[in-house]
C-alpha positions as CSV (number, residue, x, y, z in Angstrom):
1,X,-88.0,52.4,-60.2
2,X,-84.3,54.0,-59.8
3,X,-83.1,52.0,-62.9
4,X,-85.4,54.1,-65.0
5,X,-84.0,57.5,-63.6
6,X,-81.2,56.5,-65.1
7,X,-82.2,55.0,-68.3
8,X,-84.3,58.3,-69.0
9,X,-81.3,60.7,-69.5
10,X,-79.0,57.7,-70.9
11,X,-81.6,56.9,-74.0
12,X,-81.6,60.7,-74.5
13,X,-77.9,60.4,-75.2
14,X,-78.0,57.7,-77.2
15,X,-80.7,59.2,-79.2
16,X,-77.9,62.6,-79.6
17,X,-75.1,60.2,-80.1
18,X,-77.0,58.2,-82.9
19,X,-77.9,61.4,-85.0
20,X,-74.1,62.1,-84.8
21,X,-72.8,59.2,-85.7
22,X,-72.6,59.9,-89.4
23,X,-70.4,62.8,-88.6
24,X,-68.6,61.5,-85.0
25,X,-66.8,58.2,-85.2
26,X,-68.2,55.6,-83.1
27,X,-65.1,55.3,-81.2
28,X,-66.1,58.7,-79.7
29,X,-69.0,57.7,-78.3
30,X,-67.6,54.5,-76.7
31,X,-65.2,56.7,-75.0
32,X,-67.7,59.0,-73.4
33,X,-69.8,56.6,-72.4
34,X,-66.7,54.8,-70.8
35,X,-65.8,57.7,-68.5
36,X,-69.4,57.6,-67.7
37,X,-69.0,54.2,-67.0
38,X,-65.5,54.7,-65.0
39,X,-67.4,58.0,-63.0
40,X,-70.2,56.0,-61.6
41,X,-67.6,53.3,-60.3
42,X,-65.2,55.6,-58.9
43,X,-68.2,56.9,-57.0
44,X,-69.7,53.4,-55.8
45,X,-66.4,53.1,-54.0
46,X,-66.2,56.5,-52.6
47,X,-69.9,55.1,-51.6
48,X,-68.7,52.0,-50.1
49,X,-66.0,53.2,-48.2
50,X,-67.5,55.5,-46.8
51,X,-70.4,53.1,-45.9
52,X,-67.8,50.7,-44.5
53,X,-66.4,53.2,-42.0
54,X,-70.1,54.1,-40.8
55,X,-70.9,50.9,-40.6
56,X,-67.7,50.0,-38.3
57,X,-68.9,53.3,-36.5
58,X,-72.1,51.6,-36.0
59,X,-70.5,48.6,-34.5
60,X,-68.4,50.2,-32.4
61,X,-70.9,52.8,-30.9
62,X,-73.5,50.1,-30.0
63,X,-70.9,47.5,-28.4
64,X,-69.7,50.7,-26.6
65,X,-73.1,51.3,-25.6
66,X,-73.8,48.3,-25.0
67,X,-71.3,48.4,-22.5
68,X,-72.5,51.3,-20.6
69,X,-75.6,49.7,-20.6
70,X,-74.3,46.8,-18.8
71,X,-72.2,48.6,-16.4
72,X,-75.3,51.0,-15.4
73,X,-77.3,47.7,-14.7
74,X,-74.8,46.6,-12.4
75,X,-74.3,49.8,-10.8
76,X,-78.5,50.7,-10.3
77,X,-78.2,46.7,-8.5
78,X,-75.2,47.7,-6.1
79,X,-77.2,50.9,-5.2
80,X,-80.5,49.3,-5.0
81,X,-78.4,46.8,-2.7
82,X,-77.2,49.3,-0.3
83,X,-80.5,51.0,0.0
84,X,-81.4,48.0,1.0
85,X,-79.1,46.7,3.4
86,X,-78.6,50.4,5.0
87,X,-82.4,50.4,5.0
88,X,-82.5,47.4,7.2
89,X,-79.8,48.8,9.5
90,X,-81.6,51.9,10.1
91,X,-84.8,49.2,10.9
92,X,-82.8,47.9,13.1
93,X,-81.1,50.7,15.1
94,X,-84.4,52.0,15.1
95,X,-85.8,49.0,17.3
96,X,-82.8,48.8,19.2
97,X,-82.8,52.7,20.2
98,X,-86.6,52.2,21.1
99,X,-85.7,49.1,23.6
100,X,-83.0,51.1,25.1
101,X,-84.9,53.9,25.7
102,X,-87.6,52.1,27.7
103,X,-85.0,50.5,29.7
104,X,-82.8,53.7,30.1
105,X,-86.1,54.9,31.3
106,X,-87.5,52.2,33.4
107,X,-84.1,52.2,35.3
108,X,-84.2,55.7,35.9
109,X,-87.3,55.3,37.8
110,X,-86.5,52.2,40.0
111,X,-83.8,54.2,41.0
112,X,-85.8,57.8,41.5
113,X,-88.3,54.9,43.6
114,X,-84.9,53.4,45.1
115,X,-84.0,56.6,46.0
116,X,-87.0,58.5,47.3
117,X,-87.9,55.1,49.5
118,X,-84.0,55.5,50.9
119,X,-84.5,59.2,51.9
120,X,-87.1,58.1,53.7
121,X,-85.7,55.5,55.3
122,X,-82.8,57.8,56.4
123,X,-85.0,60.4,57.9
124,X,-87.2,57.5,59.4
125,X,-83.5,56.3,61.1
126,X,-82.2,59.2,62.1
127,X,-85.4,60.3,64.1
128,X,-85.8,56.7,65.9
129,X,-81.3,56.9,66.3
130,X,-82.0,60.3,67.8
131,X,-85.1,59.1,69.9
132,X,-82.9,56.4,71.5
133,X,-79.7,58.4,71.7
134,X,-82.4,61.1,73.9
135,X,-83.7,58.2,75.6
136,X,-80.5,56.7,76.6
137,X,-79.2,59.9,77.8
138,X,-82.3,60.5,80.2
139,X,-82.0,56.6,81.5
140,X,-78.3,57.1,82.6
141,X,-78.7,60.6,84.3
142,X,-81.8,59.0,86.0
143,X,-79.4,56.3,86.9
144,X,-77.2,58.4,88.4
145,X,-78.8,60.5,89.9
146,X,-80.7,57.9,92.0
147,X,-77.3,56.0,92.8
148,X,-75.3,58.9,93.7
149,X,-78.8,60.2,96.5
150,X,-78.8,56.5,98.0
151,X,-79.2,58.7,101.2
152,X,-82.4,60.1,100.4
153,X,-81.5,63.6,101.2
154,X,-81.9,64.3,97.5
155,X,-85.8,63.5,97.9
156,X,-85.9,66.4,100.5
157,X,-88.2,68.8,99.4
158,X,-89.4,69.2,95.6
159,X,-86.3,66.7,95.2
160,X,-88.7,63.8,94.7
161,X,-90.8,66.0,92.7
162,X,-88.1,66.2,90.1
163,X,-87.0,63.0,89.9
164,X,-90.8,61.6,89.5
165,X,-91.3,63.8,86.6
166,X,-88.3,63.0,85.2
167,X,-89.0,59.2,85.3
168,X,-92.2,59.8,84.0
169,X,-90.6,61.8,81.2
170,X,-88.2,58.6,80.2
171,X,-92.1,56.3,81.1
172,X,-93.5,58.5,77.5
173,X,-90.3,58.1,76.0
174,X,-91.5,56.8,72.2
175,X,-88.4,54.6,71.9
176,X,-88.8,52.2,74.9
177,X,-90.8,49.0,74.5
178,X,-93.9,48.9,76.3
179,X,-93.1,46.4,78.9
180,X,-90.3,48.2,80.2
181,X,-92.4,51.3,80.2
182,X,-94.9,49.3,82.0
183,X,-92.5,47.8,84.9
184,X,-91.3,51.4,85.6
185,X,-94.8,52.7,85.9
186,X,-95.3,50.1,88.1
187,X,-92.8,51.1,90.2
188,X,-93.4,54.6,90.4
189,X,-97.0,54.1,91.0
190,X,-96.5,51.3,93.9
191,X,-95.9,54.2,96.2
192,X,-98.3,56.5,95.0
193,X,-100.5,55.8,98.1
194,X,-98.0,55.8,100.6
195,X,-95.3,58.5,99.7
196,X,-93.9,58.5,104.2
197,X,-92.9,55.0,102.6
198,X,-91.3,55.9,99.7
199,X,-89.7,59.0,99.7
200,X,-90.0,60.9,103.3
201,X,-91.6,60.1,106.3
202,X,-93.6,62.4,108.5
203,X,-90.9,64.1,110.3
204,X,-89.8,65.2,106.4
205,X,-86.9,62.3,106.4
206,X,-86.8,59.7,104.5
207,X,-86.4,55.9,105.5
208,X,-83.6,55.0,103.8
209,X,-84.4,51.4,104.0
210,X,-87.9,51.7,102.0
211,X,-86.1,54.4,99.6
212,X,-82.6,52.3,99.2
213,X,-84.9,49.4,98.5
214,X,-86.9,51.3,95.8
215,X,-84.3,52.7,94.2
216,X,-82.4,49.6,93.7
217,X,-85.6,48.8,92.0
218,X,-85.9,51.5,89.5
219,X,-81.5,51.6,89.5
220,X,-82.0,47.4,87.9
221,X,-84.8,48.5,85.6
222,X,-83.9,51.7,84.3
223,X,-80.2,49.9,83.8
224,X,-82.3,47.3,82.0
225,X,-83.7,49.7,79.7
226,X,-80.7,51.8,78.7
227,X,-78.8,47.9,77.9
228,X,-82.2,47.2,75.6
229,X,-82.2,50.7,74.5
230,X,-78.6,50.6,73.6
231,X,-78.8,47.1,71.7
232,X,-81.8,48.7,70.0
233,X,-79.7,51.9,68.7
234,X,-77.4,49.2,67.8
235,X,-79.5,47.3,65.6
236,X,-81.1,49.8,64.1
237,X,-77.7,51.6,63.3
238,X,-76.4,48.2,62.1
239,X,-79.7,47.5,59.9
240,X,-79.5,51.3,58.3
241,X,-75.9,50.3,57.1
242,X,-77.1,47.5,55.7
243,X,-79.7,49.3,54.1
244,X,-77.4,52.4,53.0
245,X,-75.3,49.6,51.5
246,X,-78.0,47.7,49.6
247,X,-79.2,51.0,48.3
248,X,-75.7,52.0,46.9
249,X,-74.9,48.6,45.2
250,X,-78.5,48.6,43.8
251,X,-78.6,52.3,42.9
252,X,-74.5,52.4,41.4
253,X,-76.0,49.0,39.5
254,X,-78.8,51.2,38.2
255,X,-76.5,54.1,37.5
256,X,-74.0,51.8,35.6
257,X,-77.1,50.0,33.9
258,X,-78.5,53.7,32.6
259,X,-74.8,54.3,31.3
260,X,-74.2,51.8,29.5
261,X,-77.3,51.6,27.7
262,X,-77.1,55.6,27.2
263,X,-73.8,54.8,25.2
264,X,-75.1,51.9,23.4
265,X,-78.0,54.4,22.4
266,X,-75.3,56.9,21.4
267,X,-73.5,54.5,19.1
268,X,-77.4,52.9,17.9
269,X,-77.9,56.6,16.8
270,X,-74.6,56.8,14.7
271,X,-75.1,53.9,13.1
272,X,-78.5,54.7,12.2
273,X,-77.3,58.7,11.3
274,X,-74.7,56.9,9.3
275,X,-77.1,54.4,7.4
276,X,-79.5,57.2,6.3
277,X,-76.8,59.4,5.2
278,X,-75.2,56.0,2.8
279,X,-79.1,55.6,2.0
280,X,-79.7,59.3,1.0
281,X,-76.1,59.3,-1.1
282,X,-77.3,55.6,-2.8
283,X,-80.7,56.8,-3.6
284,X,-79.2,59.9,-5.1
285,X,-76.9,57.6,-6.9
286,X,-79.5,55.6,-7.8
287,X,-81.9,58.2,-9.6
288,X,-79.3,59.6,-11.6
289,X,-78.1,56.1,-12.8
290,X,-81.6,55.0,-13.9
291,X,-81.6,58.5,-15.9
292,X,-78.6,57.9,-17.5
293,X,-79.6,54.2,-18.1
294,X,-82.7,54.9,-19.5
295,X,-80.6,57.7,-22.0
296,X,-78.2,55.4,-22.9
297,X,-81.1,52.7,-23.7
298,X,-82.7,55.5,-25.9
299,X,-79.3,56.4,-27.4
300,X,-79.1,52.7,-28.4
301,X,-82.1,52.4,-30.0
302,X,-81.8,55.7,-31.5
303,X,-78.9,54.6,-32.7
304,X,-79.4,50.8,-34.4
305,X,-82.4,53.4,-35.5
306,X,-79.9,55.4,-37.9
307,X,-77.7,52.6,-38.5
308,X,-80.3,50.4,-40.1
309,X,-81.8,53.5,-42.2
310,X,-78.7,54.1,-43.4
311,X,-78.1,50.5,-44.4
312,X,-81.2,50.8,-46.4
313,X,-80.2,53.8,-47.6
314,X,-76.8,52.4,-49.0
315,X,-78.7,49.1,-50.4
316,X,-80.9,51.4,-52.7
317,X,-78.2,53.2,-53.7
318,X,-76.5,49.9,-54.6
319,X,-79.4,49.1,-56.6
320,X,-79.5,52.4,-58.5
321,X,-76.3,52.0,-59.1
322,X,-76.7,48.9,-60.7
323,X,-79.1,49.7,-62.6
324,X,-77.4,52.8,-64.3
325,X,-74.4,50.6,-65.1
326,X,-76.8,48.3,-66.4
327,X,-78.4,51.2,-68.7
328,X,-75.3,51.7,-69.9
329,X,-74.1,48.5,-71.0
330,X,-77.6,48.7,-72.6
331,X,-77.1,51.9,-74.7
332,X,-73.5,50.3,-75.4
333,X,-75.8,47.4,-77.1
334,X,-77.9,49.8,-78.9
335,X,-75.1,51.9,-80.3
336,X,-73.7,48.6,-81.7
337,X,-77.1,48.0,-83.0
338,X,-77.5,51.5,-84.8
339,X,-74.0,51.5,-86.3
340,X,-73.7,47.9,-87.5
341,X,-69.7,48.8,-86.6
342,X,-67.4,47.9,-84.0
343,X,-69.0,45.6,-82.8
344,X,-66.4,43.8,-81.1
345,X,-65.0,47.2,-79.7
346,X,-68.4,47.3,-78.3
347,X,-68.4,44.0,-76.8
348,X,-65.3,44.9,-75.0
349,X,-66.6,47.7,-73.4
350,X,-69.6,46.1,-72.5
351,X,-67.6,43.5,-70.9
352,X,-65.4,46.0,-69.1
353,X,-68.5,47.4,-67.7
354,X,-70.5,44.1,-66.6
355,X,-67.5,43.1,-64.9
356,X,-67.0,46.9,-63.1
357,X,-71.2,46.4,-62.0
358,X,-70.4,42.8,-60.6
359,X,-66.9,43.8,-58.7
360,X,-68.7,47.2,-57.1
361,X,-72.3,44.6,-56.2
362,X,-69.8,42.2,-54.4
């Protein structure tokens, strides 16, 4: 009981004081126990103000705190946000750099396809353009040859030798159709029996009716094979233009295709590098804010902690207090008792001091 730690000592005094009385005036007494009285007040309000000011401490260091709190809630939401939405956008570039890389890649082989199937095509062309260009060549000088010897004297000798092989050369030509090849084998082989016909007669000389006759012959076909070999070279020019043309729209449509994916890549990799470095710098943000949240959680509690042990501190001090004032109103009471004088002096004291306990309670 704190009241009896007080009333211990106090008694003691009164005992002291009552063996003095019949030598100390009783007036003496009242006094010291007075400044007793007047000490223990002074220091109640020391008490209390200083009480008061940790209490307003208190107040202010846990709405302060409270704050902080608040503030680190919002802040650990606005980064959990952003790892969030960056996450997403790194999902997303993700998916989008995959897609384009499959069609960078797809394009990039239709036109490696596109291109080896041109090459080809090319070579193919310019073997069959020089095959007809060959073949042309031979069917003119043929031509002329024959037109230009209407006479026959060119036949003379190994003459007709000559010009057979070369006919039979432009017969194997690859480029000629088959019927033409056939009609000019024909005619080179309708005399094959009956060469004094043909090409000389016995005397060595030719008939130039028989010979004019076949050569106009061979002149109209070999004429008919250079026009179809001609129209032929023409075509086929005409379709590898077409087909040169095709390939360069289709491959520049490729190439452009394969660009402009390869730059949306580009930007789907900075925007993802970007994301994952506002990730990283959130999730950093993030850990440390929870740390500091979580501190300044502990410092709260730490803190309403201290301030409530203090409070019960100061209440059982109050009480103590109290109680010693009360002790001393009581030895007042017994001093009045003892003496069986000044009794009203007493009173006033004893007033003085139940008023001082109830101003310093309140």
């Amino acid at each position: 009981d704190p009241a009896k730690d007080f009333r211990i000592p106090i008694m003691m005094l009164i005992a002291v004081l009552t063996l003095a009385s019949a030598t100390s005036p009783i007036s003496k007494v009242l006094q010291l126990l007075g400044e007793l009285q007047q000490k223990v007040l002074k220091e109640g309000e020391a008490e209390q103000k200083q009480y008061e000011a940790f209490a307003e401490w208190c107040e202010d260091s846990a709405v302060a705190k409270q704050y902080e709190i608040k503030d680190g809630k919002a802040a650990k939401e606005r980064f959990e946000a952003t790892i969030a939405k960056e996450g997403a956008t790194i999902s997303t570039n993700e998916a989008k750099i995959a897609d384009l890389a499959s069609t960078i890649s797809t394009n990039e082989a239709d036109l490696k396809a596109a291109t080896e199937i041109r090459d080809k095509e090319a070579a193919d062309f310019a073997k069959a353009d020089a095959d007809l260009s060959e073949t042309i060549s031979m069917l003119a000088r043929a031509a002329g040859i024959i037109s230009k010897n209407m006479n026959g004297s060119f036949l003379q000798g190994d003459g007709a030798s000559k010009l057979k092989d070369a006919l039979q050369e432009i017969v194997t030509a690859s480029a000629l159709q088959t019927q033409d090849k056939a009609k000019l084998q024909s005619l080179l082989q309708s005399n094959k029996d009956d060469d004094d016909d043909f090409l000389q007669q016995p005397t060595g000389a030719p008939a130039a009716a028989g010979y004019e006759s076949h050569s106009s012959g061979i002149i109209d076909v070999l004429e008919d094979m250079k026009d179809k070999a001609q129209e032929m070279r023409h075509e086929g020019q005409q379709a590898e233009m077409t087909s040169k043309h095709n390939f360069e729209l289709l491959a520049q449509s490729l190439k452009d295709a394969v660009k402009v994916d390869g730059e949306a890549m580009a930007e789907a990799k900075k925007n993802k590098a970007t994301s994952e470095e506002a990730k990283a710098l959130a999730e950093g943000d993030l850990a440390s804010t929870t740390k500091g949240l979580a501190n300044d959680q502990k410092d709260l509690s730490d803190l309403s902690t201290d301030c409530q042990q203090k409070a019960s501190d100061w209440s059982e001090s109050q009480a103590s207090r109290a109680a010693e004032l009360q002790a001393l109103v009581d030895a007042k009471n017994i001093i009045e008792e003892k003496t069986g004088g000044g009794a009203s002096r007493a009173y006033g004291l004893l007033q003085a001091s139940e008023d001082s306990a109830s101003t310093l309670q309140a």
